[in-house]
Backbone of each chain as ProteinMPNN parsed JSONL, in Angstrom:
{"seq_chain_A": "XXXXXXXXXXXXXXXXXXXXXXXXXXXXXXXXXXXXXXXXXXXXXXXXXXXXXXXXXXXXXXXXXXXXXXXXXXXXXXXXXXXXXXXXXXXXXXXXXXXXXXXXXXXXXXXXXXXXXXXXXXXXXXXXXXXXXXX", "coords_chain_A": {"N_chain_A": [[85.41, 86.957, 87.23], [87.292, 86.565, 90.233], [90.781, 85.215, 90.172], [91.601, 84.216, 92.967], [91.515, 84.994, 96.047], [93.518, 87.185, 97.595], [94.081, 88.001, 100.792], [94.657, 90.419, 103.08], [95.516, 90.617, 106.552], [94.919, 92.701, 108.492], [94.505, 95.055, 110.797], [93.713, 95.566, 114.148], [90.905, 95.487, 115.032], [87.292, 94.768, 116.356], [85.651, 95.043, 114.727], [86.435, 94.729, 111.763], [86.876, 92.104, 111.516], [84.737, 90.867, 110.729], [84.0, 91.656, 107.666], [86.093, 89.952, 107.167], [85.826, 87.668, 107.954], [83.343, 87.377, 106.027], [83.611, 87.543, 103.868], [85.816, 85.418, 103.651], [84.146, 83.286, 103.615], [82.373, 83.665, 101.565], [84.064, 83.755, 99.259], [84.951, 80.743, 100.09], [82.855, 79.285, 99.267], [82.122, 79.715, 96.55], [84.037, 78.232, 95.856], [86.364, 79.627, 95.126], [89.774, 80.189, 95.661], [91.413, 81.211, 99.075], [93.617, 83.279, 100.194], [95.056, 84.322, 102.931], [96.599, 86.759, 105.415], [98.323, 87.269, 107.836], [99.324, 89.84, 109.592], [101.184, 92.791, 111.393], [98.632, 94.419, 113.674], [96.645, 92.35, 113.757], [97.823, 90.166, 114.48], [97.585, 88.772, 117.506], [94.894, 87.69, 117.946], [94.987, 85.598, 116.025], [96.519, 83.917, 118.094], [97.057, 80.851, 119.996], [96.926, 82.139, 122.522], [94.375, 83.785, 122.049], [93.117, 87.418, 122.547], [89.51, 88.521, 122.842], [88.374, 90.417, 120.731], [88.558, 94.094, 120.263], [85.56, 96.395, 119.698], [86.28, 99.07, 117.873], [86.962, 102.602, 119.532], [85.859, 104.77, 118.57], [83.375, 104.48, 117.621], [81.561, 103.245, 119.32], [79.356, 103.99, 120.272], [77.316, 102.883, 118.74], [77.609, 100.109, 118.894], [76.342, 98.503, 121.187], [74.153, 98.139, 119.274], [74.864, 96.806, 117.523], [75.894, 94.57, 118.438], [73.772, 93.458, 119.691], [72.116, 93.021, 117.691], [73.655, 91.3, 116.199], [73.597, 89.088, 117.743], [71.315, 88.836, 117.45], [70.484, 87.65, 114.818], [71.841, 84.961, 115.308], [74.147, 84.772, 114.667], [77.529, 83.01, 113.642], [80.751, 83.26, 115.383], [83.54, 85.536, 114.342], [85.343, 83.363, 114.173], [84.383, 81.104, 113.947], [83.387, 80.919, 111.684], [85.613, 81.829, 109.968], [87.197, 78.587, 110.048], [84.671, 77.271, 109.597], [84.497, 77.693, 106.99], [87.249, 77.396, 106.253], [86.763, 74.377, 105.782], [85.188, 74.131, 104.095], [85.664, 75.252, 101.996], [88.888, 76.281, 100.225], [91.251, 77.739, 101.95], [93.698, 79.138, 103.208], [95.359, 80.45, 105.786], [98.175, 82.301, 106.485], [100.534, 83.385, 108.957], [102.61, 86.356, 109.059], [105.893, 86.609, 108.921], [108.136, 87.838, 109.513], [106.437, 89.725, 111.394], [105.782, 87.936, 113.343], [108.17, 87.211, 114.65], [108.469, 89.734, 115.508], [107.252, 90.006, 117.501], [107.735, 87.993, 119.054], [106.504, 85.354, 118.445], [106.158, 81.664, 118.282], [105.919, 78.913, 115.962], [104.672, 76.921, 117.522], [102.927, 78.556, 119.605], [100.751, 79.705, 117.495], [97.652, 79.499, 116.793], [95.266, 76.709, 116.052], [94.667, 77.277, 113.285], [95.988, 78.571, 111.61], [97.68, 78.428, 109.35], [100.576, 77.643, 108.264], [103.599, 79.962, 109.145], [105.084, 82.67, 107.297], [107.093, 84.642, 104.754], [106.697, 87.452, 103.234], [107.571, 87.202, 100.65], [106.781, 84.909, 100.077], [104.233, 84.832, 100.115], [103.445, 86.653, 98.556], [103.713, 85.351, 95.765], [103.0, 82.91, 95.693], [99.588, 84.254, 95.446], [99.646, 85.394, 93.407], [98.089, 87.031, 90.819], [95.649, 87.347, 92.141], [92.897, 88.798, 93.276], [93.598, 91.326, 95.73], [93.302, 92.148, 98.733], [93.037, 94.365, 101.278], [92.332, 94.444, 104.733]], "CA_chain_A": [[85.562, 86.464, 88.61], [88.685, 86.662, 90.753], [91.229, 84.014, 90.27], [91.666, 83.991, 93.881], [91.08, 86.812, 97.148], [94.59, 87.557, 99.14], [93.556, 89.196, 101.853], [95.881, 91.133, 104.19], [94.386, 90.712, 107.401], [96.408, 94.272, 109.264], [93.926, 95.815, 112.051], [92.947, 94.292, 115.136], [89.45, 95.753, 115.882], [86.462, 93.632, 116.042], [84.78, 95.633, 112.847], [86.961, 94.388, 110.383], [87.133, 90.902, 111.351], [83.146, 90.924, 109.988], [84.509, 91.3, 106.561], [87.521, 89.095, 106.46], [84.834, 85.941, 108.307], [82.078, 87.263, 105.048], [84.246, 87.877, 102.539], [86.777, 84.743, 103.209], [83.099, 81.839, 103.195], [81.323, 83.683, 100.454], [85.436, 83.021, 98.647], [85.465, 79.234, 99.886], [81.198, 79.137, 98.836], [82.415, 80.013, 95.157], [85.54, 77.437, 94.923], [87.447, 81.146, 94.853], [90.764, 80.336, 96.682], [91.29, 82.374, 99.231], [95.133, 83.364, 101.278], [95.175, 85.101, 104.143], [98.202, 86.797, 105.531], [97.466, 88.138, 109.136], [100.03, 90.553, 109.98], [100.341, 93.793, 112.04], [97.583, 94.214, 115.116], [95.454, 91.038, 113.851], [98.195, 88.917, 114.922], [97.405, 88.52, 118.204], [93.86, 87.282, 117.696], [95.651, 84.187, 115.876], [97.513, 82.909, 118.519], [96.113, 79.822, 121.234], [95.886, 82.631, 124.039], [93.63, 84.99, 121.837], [91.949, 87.866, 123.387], [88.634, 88.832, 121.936], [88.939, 91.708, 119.605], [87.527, 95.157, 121.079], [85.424, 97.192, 118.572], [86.89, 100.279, 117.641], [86.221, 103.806, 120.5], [85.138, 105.773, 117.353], [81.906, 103.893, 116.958], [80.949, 102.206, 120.88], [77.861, 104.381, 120.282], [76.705, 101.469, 117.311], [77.969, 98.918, 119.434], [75.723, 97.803, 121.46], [72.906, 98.209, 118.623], [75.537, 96.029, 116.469], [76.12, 93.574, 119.173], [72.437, 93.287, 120.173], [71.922, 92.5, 116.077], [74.354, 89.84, 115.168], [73.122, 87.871, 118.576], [69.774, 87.894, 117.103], [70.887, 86.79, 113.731], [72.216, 83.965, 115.56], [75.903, 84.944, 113.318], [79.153, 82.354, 114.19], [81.818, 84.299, 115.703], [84.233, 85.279, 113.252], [86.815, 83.025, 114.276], [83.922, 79.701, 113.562], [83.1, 81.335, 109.944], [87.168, 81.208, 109.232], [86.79, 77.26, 110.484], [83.927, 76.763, 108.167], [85.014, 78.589, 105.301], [88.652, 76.384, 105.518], [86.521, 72.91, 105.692], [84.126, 74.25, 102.764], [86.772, 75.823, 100.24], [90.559, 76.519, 99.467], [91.208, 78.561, 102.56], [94.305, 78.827, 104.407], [95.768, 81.344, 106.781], [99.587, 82.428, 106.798], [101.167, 84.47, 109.563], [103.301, 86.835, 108.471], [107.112, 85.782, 109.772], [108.429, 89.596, 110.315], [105.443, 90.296, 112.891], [105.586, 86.629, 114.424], [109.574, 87.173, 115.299], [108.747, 90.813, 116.331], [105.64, 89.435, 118.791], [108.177, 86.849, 119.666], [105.937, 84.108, 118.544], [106.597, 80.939, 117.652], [104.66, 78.355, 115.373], [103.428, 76.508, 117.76], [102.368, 79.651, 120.08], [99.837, 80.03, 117.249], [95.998, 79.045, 117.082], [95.469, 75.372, 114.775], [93.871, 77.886, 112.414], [97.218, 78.848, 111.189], [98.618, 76.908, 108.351], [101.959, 78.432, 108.558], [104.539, 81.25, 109.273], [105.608, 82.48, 105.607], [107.132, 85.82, 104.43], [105.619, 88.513, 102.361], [107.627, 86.909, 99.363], [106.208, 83.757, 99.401], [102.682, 85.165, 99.823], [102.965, 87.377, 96.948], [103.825, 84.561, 94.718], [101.481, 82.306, 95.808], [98.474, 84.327, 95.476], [100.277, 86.007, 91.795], [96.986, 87.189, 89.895], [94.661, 86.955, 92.95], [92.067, 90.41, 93.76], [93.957, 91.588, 96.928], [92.027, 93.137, 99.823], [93.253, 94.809, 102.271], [92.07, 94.779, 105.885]], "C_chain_A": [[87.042, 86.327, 88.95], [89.102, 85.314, 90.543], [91.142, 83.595, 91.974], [91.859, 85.456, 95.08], [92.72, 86.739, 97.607], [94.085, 88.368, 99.806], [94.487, 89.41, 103.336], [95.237, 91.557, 105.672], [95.649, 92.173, 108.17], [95.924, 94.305, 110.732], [93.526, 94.632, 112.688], [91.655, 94.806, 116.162], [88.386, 94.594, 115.593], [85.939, 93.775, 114.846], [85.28, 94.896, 112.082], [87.359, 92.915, 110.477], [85.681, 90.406, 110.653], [83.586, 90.515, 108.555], [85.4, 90.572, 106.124], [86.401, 87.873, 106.648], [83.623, 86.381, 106.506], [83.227, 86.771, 103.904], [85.013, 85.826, 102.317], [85.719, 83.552, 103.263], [82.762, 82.346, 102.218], [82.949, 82.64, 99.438], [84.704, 81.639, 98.512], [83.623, 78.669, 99.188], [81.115, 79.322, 97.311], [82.897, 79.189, 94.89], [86.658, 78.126, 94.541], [88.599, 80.611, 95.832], [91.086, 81.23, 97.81], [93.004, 82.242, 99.996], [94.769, 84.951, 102.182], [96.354, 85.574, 104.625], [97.977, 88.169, 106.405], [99.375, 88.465, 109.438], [99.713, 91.856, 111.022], [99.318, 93.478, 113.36], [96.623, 93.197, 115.116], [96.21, 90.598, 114.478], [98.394, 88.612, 116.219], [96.189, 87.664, 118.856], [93.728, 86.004, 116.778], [96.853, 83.639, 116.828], [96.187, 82.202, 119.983], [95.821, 80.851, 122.328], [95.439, 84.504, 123.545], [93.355, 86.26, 122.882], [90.717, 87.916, 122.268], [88.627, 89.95, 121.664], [87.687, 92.946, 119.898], [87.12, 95.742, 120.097], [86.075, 98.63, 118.74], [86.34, 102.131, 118.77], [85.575, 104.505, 120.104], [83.62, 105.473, 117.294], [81.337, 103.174, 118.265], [79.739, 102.72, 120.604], [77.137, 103.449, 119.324], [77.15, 100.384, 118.1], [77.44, 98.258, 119.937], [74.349, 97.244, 120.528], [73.501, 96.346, 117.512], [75.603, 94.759, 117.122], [74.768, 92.372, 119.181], [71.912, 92.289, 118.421], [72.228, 91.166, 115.512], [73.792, 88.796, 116.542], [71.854, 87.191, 118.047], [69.482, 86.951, 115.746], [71.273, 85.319, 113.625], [74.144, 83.663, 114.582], [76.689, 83.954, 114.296], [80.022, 83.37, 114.422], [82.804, 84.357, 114.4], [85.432, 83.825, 113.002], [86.13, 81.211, 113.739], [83.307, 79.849, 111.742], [84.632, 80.914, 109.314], [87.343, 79.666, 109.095], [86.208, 76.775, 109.367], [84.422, 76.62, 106.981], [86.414, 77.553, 104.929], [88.405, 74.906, 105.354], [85.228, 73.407, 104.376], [84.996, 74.216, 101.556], [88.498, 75.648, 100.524], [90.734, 77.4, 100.305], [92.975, 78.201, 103.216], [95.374, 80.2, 104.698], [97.11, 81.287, 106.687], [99.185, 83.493, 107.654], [102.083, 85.011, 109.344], [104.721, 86.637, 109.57], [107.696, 86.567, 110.606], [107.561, 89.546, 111.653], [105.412, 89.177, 113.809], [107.017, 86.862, 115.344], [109.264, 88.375, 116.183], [108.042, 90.732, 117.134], [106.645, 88.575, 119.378], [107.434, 85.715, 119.697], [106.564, 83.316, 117.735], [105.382, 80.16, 116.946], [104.063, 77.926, 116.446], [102.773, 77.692, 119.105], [100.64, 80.058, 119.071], [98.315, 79.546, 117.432], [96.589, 77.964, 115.474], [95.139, 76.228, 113.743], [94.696, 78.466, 111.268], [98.007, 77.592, 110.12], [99.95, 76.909, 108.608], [102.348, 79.817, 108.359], [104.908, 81.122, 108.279], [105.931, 84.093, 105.832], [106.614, 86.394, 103.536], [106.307, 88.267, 100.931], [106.715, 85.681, 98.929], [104.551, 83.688, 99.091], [102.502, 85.618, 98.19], [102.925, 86.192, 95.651], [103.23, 83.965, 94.615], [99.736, 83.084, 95.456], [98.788, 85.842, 94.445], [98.718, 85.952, 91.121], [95.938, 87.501, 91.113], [93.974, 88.873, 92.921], [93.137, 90.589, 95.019], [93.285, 92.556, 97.37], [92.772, 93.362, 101.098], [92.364, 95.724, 103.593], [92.648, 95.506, 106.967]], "O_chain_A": [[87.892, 86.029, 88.111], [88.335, 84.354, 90.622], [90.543, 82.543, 92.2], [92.256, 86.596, 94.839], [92.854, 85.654, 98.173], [93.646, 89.447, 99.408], [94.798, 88.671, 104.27], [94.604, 92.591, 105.884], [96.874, 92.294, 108.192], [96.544, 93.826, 111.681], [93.202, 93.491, 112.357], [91.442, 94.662, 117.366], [88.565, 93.684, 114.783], [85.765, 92.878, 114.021], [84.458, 94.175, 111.515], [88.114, 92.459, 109.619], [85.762, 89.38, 109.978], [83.589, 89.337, 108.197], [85.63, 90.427, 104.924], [86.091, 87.178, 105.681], [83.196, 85.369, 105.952], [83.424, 85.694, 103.341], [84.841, 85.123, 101.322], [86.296, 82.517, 102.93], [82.699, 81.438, 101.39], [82.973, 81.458, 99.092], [84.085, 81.251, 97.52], [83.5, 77.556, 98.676], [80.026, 79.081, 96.789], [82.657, 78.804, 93.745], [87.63, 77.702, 93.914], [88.226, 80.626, 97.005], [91.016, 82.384, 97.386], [93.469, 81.137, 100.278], [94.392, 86.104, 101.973], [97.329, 84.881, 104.335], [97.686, 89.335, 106.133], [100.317, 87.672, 109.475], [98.589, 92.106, 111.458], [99.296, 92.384, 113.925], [95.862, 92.996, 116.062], [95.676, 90.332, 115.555], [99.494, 88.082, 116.377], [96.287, 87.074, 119.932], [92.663, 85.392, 116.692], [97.873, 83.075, 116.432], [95.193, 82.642, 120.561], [94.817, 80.733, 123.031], [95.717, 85.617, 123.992], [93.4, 85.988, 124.082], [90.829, 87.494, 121.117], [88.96, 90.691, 122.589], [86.462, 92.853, 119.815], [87.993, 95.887, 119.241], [86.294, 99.128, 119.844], [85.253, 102.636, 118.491], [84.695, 105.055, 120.766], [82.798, 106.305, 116.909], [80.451, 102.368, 117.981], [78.838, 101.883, 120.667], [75.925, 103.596, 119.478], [76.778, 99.386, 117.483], [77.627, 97.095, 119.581], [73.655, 96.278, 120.843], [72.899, 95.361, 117.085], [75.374, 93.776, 116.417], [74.688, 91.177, 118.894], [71.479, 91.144, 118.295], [71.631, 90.34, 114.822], [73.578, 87.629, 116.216], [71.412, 86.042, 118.038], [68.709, 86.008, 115.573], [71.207, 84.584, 112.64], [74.844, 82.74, 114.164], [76.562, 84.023, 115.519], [80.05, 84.348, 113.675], [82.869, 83.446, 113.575], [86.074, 83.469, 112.014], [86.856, 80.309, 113.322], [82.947, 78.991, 110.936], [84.857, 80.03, 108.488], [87.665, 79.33, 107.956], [86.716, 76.138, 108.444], [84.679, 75.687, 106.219], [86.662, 77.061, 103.829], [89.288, 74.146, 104.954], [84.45, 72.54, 103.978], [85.049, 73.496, 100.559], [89.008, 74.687, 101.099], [90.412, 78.447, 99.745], [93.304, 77.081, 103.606], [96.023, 80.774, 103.824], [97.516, 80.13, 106.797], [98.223, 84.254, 107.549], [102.989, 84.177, 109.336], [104.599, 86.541, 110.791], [107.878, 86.435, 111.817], [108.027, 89.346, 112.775], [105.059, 89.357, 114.974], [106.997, 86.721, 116.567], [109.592, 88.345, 117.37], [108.138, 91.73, 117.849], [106.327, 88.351, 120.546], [107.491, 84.988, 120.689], [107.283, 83.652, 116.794], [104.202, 80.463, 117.123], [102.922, 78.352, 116.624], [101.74, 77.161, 119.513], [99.64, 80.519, 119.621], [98.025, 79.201, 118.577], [97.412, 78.079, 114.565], [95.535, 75.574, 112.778], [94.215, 78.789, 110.181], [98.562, 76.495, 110.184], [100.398, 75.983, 109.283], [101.758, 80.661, 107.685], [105.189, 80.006, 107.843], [105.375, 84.78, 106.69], [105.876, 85.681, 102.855], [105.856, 88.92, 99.99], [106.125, 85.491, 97.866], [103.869, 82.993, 98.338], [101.874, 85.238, 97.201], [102.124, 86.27, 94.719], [102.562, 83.973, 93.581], [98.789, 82.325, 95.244], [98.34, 86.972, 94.638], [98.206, 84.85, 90.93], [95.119, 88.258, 90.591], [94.605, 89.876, 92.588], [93.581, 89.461, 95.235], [92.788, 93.524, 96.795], [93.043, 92.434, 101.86], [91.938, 96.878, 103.627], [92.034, 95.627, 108.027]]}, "seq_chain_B": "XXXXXXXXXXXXXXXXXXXXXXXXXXXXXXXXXXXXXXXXXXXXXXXXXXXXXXXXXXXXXXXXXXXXXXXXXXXXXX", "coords_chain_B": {"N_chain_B": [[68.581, 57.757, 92.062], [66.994, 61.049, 91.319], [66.932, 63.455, 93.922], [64.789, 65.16, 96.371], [66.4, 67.736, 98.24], [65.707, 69.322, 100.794], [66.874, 72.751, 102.117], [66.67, 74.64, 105.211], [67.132, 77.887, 105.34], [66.467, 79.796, 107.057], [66.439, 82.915, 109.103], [69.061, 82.928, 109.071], [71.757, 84.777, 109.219], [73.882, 86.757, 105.882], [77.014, 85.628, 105.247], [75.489, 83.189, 105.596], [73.252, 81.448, 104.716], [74.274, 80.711, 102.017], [76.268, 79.441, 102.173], [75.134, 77.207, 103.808], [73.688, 75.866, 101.402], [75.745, 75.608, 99.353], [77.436, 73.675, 101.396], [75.496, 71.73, 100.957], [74.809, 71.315, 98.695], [77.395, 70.253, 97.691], [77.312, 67.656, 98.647], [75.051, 66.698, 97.36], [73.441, 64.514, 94.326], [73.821, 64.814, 90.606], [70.931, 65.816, 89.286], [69.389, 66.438, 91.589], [67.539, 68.205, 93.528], [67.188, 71.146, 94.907], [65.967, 72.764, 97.132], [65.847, 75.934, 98.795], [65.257, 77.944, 101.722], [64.715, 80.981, 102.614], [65.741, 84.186, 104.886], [67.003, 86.117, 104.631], [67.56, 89.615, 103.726], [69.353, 89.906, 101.609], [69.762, 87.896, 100.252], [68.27, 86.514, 97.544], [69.558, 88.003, 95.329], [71.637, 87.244, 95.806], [71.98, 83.98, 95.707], [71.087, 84.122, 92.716], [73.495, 85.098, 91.726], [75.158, 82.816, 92.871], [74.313, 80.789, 91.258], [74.778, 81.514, 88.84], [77.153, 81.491, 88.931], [78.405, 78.811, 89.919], [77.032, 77.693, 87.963], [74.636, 76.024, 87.678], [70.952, 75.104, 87.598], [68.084, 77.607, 87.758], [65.287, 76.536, 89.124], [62.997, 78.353, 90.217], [62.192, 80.772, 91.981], [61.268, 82.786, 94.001], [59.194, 84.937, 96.45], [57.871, 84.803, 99.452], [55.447, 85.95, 101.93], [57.411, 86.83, 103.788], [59.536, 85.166, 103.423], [61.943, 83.746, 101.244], [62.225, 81.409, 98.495], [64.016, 79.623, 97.13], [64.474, 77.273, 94.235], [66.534, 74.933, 93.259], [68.274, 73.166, 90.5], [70.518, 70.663, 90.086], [72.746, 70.859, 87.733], [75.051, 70.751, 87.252], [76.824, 69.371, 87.994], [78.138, 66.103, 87.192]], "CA_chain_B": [[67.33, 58.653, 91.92], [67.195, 62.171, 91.894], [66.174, 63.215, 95.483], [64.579, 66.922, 96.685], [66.786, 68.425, 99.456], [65.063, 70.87, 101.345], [67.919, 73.523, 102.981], [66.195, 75.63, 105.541], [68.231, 78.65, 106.162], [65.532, 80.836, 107.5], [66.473, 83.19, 110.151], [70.379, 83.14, 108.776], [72.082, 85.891, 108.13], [74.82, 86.506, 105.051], [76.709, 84.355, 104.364], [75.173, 81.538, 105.749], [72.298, 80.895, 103.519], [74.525, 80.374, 100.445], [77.098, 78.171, 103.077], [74.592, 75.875, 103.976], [72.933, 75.736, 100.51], [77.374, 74.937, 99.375], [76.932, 72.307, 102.139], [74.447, 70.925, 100.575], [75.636, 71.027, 96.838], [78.762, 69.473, 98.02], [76.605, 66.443, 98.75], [73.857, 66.62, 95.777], [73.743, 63.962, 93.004], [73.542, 65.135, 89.445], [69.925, 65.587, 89.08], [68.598, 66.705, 92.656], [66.514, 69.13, 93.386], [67.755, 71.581, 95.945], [65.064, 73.867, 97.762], [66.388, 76.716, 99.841], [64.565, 78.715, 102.267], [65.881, 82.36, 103.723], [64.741, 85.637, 105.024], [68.346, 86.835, 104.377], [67.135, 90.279, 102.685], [70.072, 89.636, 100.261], [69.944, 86.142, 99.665], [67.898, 86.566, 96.107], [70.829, 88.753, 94.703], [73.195, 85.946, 96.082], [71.564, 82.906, 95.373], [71.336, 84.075, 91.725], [74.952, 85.416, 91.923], [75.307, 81.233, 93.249], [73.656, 79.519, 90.227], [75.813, 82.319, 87.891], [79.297, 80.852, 89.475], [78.532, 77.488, 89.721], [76.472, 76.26, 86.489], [73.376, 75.183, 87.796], [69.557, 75.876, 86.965], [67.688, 78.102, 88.818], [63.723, 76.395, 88.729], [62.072, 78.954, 90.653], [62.645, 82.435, 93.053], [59.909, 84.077, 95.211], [58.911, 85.615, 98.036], [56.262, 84.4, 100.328], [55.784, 86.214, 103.604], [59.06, 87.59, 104.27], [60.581, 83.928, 102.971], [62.296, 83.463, 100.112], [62.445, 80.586, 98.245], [64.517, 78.97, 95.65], [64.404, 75.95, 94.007], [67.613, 75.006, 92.106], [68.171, 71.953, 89.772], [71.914, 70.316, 90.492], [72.978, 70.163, 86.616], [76.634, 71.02, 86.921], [77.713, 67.949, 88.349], [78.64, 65.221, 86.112]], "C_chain_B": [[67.7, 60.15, 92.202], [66.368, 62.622, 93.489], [65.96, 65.246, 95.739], [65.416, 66.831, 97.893], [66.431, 69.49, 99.95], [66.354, 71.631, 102.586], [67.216, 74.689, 103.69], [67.085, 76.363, 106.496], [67.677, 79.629, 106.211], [66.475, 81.35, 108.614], [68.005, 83.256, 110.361], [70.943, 84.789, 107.948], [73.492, 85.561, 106.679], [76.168, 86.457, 105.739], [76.182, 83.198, 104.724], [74.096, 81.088, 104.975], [72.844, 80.042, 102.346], [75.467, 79.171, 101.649], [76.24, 77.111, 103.071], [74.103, 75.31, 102.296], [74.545, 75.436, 99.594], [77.061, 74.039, 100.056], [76.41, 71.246, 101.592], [74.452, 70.27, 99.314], [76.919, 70.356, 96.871], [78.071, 67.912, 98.006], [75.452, 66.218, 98.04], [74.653, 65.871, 95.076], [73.079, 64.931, 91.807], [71.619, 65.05, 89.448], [69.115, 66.272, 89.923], [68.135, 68.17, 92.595], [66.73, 69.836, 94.453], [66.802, 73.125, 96.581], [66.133, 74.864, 98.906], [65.45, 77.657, 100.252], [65.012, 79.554, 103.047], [65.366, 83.558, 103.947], [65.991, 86.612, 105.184], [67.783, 88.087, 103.536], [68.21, 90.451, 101.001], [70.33, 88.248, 99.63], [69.452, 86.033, 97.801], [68.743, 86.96, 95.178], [71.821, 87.517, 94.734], [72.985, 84.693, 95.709], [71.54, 82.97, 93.56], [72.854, 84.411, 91.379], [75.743, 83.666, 91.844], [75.212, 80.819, 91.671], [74.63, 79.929, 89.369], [77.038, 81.538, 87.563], [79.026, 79.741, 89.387], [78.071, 76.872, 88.335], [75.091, 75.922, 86.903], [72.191, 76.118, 87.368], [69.142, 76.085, 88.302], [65.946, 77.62, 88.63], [62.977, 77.492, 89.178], [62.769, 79.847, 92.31], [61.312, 82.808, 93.427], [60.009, 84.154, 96.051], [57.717, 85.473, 98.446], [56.423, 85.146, 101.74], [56.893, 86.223, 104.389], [60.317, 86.322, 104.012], [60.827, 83.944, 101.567], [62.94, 81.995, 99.384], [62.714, 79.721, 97.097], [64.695, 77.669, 95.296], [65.41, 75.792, 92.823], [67.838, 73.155, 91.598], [69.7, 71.275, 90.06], [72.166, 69.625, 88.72], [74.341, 70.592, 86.653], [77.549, 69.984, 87.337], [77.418, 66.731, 87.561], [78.537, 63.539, 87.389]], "O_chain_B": [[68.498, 60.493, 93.074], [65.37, 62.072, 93.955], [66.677, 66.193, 95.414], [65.203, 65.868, 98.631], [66.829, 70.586, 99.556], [66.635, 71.114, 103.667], [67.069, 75.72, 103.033], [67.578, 76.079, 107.588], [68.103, 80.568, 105.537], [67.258, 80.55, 109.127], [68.435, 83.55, 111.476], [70.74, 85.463, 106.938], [73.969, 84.441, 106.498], [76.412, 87.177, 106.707], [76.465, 82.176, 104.099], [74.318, 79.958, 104.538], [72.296, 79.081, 101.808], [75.029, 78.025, 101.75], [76.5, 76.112, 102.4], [74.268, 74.1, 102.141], [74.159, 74.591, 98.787], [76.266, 73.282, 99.499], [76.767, 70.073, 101.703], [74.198, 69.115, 98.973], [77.38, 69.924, 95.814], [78.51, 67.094, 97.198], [74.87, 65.191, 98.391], [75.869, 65.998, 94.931], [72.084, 65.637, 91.973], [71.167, 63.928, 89.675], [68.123, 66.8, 89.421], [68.37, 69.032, 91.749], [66.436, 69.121, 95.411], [67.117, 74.297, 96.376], [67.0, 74.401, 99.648], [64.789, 78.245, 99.396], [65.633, 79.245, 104.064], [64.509, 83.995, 103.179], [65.946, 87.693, 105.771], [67.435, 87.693, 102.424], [67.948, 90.875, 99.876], [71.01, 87.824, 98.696], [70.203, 85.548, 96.955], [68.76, 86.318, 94.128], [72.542, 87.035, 93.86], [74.01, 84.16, 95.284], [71.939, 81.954, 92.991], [73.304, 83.665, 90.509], [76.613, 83.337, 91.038], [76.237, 80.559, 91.041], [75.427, 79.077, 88.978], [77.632, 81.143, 86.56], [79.577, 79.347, 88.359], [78.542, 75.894, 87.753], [74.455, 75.397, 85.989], [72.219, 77.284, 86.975], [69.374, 75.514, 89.368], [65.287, 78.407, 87.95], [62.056, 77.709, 88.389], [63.495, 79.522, 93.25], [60.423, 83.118, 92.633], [60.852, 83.556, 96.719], [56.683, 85.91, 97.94], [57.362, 84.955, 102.513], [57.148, 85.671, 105.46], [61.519, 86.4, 104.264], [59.917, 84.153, 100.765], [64.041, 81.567, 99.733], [61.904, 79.225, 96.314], [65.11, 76.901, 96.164], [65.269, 76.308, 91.714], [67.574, 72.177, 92.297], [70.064, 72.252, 90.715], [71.934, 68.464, 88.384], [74.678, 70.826, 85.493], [78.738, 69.824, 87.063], [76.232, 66.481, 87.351], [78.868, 62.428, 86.975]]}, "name": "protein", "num_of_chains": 2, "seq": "XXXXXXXXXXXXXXXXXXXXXXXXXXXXXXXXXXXXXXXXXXXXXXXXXXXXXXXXXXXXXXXXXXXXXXXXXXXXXXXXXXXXXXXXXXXXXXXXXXXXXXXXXXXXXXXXXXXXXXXXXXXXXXXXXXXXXXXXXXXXXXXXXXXXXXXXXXXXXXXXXXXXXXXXXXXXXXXXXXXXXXXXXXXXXXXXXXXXXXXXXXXXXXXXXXXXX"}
């Protein structure tokens, strides 16, 4: 079993926020640590004036089937699974510092969901041994 | 006393079955008796995957009419 997940949140389609919300409760549902480290086109989808994250043009034809699906499942949006998942387990979210300066954001510009702005050294060190997954 | 907790996470998809059924083990004494109920088609895989990682006993797995239902013992807590 993994010491702990890093997971590199990158893209900012709706698809792949599915797997970061599964992946980062099953993590905190283990006691698996998990670090996050939203860079790139996620990081707009962590800050207070989100948008909601468009699925990808490649695939709209599955979209509504996909849509229609997770309503009936009754699924949490991804963004109340991340929530969960950081009041269940060992969860917490960095924004990467590079992409926050080059967005021109500041900390508090971000969403509470955000632990802190950190660079890609202090991630790596922190989450030294961990599986890394890249989104 | 040990006490049964019944967790019904019918009608959840993954992960929430094993979340609530965490939830729930977060707040179990040593001893209890922790029912879970799910029509998650992967929940059986995951729920034993669960007992694996954590330590605990698994009393009983089946499938009744598209429910699945496990009954786990809370022996990993001290």
């Amino acid at each position: 079993m993994a010491k702990g997940l890093a997971i590199i949140m990158f893209t900012g389609q709706a698809e792949y926020f599915i797997p970061l919300a599964v992946l980062t409760q099953t993590a905190a549902n283990f006691g698996i640590p998990v670090r996050v480290f939203v860079t790139g086109f996620a990081l707009p989808y962590f800050t207070k004036n989100k948008p909601e994250p468009r699925f990808s043009k490649e695939f709209e034809d599955m979209v509504p089937k996909l849509e229609e699906g997770i309503k009936k499942l009754n699924m949490p949006s991804w963004y109340d699974i991340i929530k969960e998942a950081k009041e269940t387990g060992d969860v917490k979210i960095y924004v990467c510092s590079l992409m926050a300066e080059a967005m021109g954001l500041k900390k508090e510009d971000l969403d509470p969901i955000v632990d802190d702005v950190v660079g890609a050294a202090y991630f790596m060190q922190t989450t030294e041994g961990y599986q890394v997954i890249f989104i | 006393m040990a006490e049964k907790i019944v967790v019904d996470a019918r009608n959840m998809a993954c992960p929430g079955p094993i979340t609530k059924l965490t939830k729930a083990y977060r707040k179990a004494k040593p001893g209890d008796i922790i029912e879970v109920l799910a029509t998650d088609p992967g929940f059986k895989p995951d729920v034993q995957a669960w007992v694996q990682r954590t330590g605990n006993e698994l009393l009983e797995l089946k499938e009744e009419n598209g429910v699945i239902k496990a009954v786990i013992k809370v022996t990993a807590k001290k």
